[in-house]
C-alpha positions in Angstrom: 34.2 13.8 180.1 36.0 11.8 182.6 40.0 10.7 182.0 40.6 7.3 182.4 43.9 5.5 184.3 46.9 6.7 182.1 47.4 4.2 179.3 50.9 2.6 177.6 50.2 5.3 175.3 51.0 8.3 177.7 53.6 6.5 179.9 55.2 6.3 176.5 54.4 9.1 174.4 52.2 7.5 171.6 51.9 10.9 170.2 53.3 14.8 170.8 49.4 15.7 171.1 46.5 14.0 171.7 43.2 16.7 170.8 40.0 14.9 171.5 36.5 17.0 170.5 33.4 16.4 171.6 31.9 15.7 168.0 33.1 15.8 164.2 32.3 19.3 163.5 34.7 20.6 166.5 37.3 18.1 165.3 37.1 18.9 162.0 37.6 22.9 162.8 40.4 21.9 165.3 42.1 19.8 162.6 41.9 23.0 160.1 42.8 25.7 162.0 46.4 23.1 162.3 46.6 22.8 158.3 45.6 26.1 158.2 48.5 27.5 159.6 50.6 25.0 158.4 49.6 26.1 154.9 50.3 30.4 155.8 53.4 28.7 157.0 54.4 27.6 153.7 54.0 30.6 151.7 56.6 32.4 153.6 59.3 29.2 152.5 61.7 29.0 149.3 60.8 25.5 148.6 58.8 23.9 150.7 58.3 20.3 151.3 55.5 18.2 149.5 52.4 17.8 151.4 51.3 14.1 152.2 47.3 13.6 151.7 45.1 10.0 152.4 41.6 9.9 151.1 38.8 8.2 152.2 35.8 9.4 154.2 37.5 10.5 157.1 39.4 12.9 154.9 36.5 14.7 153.5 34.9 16.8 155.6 38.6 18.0 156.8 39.4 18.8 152.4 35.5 21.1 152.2 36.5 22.8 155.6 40.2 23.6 154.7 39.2 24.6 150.8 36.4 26.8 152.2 38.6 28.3 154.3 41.8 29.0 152.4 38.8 30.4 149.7 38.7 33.3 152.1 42.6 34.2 152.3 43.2 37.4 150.3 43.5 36.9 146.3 47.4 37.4 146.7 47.8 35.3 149.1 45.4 32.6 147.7 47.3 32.6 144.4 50.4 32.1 145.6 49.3 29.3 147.8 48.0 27.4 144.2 51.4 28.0 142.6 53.5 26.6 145.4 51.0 23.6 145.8 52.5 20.1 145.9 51.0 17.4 147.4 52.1 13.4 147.4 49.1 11.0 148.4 49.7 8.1 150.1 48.2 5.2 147.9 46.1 4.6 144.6 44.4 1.0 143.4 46.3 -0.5 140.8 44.3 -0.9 137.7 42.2 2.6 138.1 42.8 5.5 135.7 42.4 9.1 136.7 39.7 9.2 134.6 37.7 6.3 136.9 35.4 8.1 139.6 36.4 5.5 142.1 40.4 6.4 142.0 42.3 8.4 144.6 43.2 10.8 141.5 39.9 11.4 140.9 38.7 11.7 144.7 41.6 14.4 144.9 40.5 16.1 141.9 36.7 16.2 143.3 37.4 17.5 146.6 41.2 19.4 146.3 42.2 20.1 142.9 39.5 21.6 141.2 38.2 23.8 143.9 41.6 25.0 144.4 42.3 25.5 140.9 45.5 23.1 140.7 46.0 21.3 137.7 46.6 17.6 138.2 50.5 17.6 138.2 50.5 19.6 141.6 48.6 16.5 142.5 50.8 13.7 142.6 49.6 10.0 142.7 51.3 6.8 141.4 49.4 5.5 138.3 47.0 3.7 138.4 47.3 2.2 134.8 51.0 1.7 134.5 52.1 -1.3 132.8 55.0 -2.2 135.3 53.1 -1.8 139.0 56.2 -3.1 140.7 58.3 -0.3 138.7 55.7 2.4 138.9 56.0 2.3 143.1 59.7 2.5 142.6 59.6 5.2 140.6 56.9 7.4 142.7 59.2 6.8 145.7 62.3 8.2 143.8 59.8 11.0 142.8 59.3 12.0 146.0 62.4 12.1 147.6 63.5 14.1 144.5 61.2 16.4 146.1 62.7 16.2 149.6 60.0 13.7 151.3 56.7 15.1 153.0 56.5 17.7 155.4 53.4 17.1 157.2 51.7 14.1 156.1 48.1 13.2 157.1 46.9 9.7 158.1 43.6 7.7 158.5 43.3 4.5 160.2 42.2 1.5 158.9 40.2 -0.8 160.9 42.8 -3.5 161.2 45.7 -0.6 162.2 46.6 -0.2 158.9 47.8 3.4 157.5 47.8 3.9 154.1 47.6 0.3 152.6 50.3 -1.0 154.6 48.0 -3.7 155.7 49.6 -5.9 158.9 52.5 -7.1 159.0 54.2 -4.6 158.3 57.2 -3.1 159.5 58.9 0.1 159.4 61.5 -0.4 156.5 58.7 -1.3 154.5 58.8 0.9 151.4 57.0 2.0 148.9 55.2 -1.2 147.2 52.5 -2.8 145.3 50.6 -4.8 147.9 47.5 -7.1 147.9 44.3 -5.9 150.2 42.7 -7.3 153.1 38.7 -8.2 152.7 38.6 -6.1 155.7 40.2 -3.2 154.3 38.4 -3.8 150.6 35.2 -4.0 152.9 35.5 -1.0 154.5 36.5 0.4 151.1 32.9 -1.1 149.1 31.0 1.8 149.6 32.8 3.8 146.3 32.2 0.2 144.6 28.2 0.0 145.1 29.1 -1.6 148.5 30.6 -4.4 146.6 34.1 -5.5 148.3 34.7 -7.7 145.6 34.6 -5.0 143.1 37.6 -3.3 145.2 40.5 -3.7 143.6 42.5 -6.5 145.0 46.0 -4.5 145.1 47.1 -0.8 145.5 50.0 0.9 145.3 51.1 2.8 149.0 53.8 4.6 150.4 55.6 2.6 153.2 56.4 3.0 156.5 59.6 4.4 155.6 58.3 7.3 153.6 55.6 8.0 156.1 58.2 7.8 159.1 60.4 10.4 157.0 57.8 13.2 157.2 58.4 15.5 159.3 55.4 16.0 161.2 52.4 13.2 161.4 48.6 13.8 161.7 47.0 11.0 162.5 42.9 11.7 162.3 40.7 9.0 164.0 36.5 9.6 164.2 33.4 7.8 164.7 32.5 4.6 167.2 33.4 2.2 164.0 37.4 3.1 164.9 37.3 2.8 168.2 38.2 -0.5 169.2 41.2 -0.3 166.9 42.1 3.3 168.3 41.7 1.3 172.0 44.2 -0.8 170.5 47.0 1.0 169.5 46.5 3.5 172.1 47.6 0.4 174.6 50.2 -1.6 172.1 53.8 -1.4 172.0 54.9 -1.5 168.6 54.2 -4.3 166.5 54.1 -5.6 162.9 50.9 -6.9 163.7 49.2 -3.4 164.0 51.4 -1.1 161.9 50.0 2.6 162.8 51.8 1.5 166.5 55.2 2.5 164.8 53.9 6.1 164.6 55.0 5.8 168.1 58.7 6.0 167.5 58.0 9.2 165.8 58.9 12.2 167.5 56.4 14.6 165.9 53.2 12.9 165.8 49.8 15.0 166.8 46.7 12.5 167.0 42.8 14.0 166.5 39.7 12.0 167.2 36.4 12.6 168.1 34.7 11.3 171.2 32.7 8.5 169.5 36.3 7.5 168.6 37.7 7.4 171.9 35.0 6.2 173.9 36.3 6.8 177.1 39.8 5.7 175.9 41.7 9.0 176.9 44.9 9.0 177.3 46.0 11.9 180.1 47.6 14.3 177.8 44.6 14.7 175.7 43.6 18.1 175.5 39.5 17.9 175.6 37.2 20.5 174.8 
């Protein structure tokens, strides 16, 4: 694999670490053996801090690798590791139930909670159904910072930069909100709809920049060629409104995994490549 001329993301730190595998299975181990230890880390805290989860298919290999490995921990160790669970997910379509097989809760039951053995309040997600949308995001915000904010938060990226559903513009005070979906973004969410984009919901609740920007550490997972030109993108863009995953850059602790069909020659020169 040959590095390329350094880009603006290494003459200015886009990320602490840059890991790019050859393929997904690598990636995906590489990716687990970090949440992995993350997660032992945890069961030696008091109280530790929620963990931030995304969904979507990039997330799902990573959730059946990590559950079948933690599966393996000693029976102690395992248990305590279900009783200290507490996770925040970034974003949930407003208008979907739990109950609905297309909803985040229901995506995190299916591939976290009920393989783990949490029950659903370990598993928190704004409501779908609530009444007031506008109140229900303030309310999940003041949830989680009654928590303490997220420790390590996990992040895809949307084809037009966008992480969570903070769809560009968007800037990093945003907060917590109700906001209204791109057709890109409902396109490349249309295959849990019967690859319908107009059967995505039109709005969804999401974190904000400003809770994102508060965790403490940031993984930002990028695979396949379909994100590549937008990972070529914000590995060469300052930070801009127009392409909100660049403010990650003005986070100190930021760790950035992709595959090489994701990078496509676009490696920065502190990668580490294997």
């Amino acid at each position: 694999m040959n590095l390329l001329r350094p880009s603006v993301a290494s003459e200015q730190g886009f990320a602490s670490t840059i890991t790019v595998r050859e393929n997904l299975p690598s990636l995906v181990e590489a990716v687990v053996d970090a949440l992995e230890g993350h997660l032992r880390q945890r069961l030696g805290e008091q109280r530790p801090k929620p963990l931030g989860l995304a969904t979507g298919r990039t997330m799902v290999p990573i959730y059946a690798a990590l559950v079948a490995r933690v599966q393996r921990w000693p029976a102690d160790e395992l248990e305590h590791l279900r009783r200290s669970w507490c996770s925040f997910n970034l974003d949930e379509y407003v208008g979907l139930g739990a109950a609905d097989r297309r909803s985040f809760a229901a995506y995190m039951a299916r591939h976290v909670g009920k393989p783990l053995q949490l029950s659903p309040q370990q598993l928190h997600l704004p409501d779908g159904e609530a009444i007031n949308p506008v109140q229900q995001a303030g309310s999940y915000a003041a949830q989680l910072q009654s928590f303490g904010g997220v420790g390590v938060q996990l992040l895809g990226l949307g084809s037009n930069g966008h992480v969570g559903f903070n769809e560009p513009p968007c800037g990093p005070e945003a907060s917590c909100r109700v906001v209204s979906l791109s057709q890109s973004t409902r396109q490349q969410n249309a295959a849990a709809f019967g690859g319908d984009p107009s059967q995505v919901p039109s709005q969804s609740f999401t974190l904000g920049l400003k809770e994102i920007l508060a965790a403490d550490e940031i993984h930002l997972i990028v695979t396949g060629s379909a994100k590549a030109e937008i990972l070529k993108k914000l590995l060469n863009s300052p930070c801009t409104d127009q392409l909100p995953a660049s403010w990650l850059r003005n986070h100190p602790r930021v760790s950035l995994w992709a595959d090489q069909a994701a990078v496509n020659g676009e490696i920065v020169a502190e990668a580490k490549l294997s």
